[in-house]
N, C-alpha and C positions, 0 to 999 in steps of 0.2 A: 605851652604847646610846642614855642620851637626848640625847648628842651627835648621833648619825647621823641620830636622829627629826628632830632638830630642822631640822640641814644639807638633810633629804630634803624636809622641810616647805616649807622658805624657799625651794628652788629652786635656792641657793648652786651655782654652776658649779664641778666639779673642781680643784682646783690642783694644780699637777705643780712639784716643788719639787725641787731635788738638794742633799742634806742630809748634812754629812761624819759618816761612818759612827761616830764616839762618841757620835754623840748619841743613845745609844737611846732614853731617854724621851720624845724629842722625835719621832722618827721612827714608835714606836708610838703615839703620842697622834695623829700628822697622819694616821696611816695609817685609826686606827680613827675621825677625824672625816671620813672619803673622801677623801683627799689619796692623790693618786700621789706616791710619793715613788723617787727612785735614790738610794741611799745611794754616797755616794763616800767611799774611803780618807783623801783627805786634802784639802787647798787645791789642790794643784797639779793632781790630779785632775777641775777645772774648767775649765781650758784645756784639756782633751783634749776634750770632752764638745760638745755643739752646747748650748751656753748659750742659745740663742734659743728653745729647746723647754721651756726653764722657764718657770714664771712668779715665781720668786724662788729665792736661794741663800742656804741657814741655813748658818751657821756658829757656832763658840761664841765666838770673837773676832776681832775687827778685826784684832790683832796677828796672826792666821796669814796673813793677805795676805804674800805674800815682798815683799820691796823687794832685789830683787837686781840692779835694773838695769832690768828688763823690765817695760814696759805693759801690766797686761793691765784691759781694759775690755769686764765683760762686759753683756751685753745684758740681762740680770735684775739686778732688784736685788740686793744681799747685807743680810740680816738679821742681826745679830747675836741671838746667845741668852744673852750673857753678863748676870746679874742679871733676868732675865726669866725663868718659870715658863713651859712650855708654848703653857697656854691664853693667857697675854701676846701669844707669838710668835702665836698664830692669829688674834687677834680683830687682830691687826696686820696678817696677812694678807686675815680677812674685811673689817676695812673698805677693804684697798686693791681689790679682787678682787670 
């Protein structure tokens, strides 16, 4: 709650994030600081999706990007969450955003 105070306080603009679906803690923690968030299934799950409509892509690591061949460069950043605590990944977000 004194996340939300504070985010409503500051003015801080929405961030819409698509966030693979194990990361609950991470998913509840953006949701209840006002983050829109779509949970997706997995990495590959990102290519289907209009990645433009993010404003970044959590993952828990680097190493799920497939290297199978295929380019894929999306238009949001990709954040990793590996060694990072939540509130890490946010204030990573608020200062970029």
């Amino acid at each position: 709650a004194i996340i939300k105070e504070k985010v409503a306080r500051s003015g801080f603009m929405e961030i819409k994030l698509a966030v693979i679906n194990s990361l609950d803690d991470y998913i509840q923690f953006f949701e209840e600081s006002g983050c829109q968030v779509e949970r997706l299934a997995d990495f590959k799950d990102v290519g289907k999706t209009d990645n433009f409509a993010y404003d970044a892509i959590i993952i828990q690591n680097l190493d799920e990007i497939p290297m199978d061949g295929h380019t894929f460069r999306p238009s949001a950043p990709i954040i990793e969450t590996k060694n990072k605590t939540p509130e890490e990944v946010f204030n990573l977000l608020r200062a970029r955003y």
